[in-house]
N, C-alpha and C positions, 0 to 999 in steps of 0.2 A: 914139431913136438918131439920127443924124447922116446915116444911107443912107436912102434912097430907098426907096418901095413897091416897086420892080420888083429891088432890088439884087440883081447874081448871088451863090448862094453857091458858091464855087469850093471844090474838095479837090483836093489836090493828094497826088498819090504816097503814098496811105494804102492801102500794097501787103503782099503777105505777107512778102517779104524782108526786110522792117523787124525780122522775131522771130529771122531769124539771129543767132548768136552773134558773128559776125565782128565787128558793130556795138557789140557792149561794151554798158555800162550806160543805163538812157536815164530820161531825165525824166519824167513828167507821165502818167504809166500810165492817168489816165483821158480821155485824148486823144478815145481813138474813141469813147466812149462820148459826151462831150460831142459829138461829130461827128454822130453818129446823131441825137441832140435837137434840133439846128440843123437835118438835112435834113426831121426830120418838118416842123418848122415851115414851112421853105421850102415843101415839096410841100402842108402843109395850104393856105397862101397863095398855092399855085398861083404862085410867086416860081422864075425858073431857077436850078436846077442845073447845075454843070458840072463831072466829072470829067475827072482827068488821070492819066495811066499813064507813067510812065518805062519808056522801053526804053533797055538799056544797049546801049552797042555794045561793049563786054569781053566776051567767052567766061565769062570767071572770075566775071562780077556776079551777083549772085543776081535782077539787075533782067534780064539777057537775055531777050527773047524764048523761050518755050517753056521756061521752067529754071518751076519750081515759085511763087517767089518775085516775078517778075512779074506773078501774078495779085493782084489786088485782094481785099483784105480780105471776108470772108464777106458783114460786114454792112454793108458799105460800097459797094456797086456801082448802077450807074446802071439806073432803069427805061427799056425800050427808046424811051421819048419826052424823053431825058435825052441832053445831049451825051456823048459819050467824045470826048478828044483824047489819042492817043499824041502823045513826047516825048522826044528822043532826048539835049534839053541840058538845064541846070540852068531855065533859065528857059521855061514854059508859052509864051512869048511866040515862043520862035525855032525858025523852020521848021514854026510851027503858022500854022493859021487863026484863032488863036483872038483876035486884034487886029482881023481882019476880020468876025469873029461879032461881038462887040460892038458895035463900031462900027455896022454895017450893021443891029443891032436899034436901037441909042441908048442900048445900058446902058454907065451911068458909073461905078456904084457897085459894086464888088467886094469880098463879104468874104471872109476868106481862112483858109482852114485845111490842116492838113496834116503832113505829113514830108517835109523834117525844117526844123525854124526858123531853124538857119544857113544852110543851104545853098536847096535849090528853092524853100520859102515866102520865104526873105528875096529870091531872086534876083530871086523871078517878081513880089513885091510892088514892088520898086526899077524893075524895067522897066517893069511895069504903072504906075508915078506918070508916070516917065518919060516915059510914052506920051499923060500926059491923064487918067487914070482914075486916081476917087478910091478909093487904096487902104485896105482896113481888114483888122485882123489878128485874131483869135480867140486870145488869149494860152493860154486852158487849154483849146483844141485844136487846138495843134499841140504839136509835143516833138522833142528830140532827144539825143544820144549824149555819153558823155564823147569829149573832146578829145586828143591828145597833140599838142603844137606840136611845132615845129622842133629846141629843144632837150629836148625828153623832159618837158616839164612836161606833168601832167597837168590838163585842165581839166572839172571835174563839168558832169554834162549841163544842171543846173540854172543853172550860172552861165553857161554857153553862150548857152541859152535867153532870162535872163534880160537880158543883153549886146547880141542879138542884137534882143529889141523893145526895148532901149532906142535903140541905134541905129537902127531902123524909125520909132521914135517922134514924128511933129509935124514929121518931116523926109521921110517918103514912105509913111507911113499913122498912122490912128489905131487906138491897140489897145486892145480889150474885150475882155468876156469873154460865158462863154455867158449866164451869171446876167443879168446887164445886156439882154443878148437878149431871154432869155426873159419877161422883166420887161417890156419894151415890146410883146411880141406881145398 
């Protein structure tokens, strides 16, 4: 792989409110499951973790504080010697510390997974190149939702997904997969 021994693996918003219905159809069903694989490796390699939590500032979000949907995925939560970073924007980067955690250990390398791949993982990858830090993406774990634009066209969660690391791609990270990963460990 291209990252660093010490690279963080970062998760982003792999929360319970993602199984709402509200969200419609979604991609790539074995998302968490690849996510889980990733963190053993990291925690076997003693390599940081870092989670992210969205809190929405909506009432009506299923991300709100204290609503059900807020909480983080069963098998997905941080051991007490693991960062948490709540999160109130698209991007991990604003109004967090989490640009000053980096920096102040020297990690450069960030691979990146999560929900949802247009929105928070694309956001927080863009800002994060932006910032100096070489971004990298986990193609089959992260996923996201079908689309409806502006004019009512529908767009499948897959071609969203697939759109979205194309655009990410060679221009503000490089994207793998878990397979490729685990293959190097």
């Amino acid at each position: 792989m291209n990252f660093s021994e010490n690279a963080v693996l970062l998760i982003i918003d792999v929360q319970k409110g993602f199984s709402d219905t509200v969200f419609g159809k979604r991609n790539n069903l074995n998302a968490e499951a690849n996510i889980q694989q990733l963190i053993e490796v990291w925690r076997n390699n003693k390599r940081p973790v870092i989670f992210i939590q969205h809190a929405s500032k909506l009432l009506e979000s299923p991300f709100y504080p204290n609503k059900p949907g807020y909480v983080l995925q069963n098998e997905i939560k941080p051991r007490p010697d693991e960062l948490l970073i709540v999160k109130n924007e698209n991007s991990a980067f604003v109004n967090t510390d989490l640009e000053a955690h980096l920096k102040t250990r020297g990690l450069r390398d960030i691979v990146t997974v999560g929900l949802t791949t247009d929105h928070c993982v694309s956001t927080t990858v863009r800002m994060g190149q932006n910032l100096g830090f070489n971004m990298f993406v986990v193609a089959d774990a992260t996923a996201t939702f079908d689309r409806i634009d502006y004019q009512g066209k529908l767009y499948p969660a897959q071609t969203m997904h697939e759109i979205n690391l194309a655009s990410l791609h060679k221009e503000f990270a490089t994207i793998i997969d878990t397979a490729a990963i685990l293959k190097s460990q």
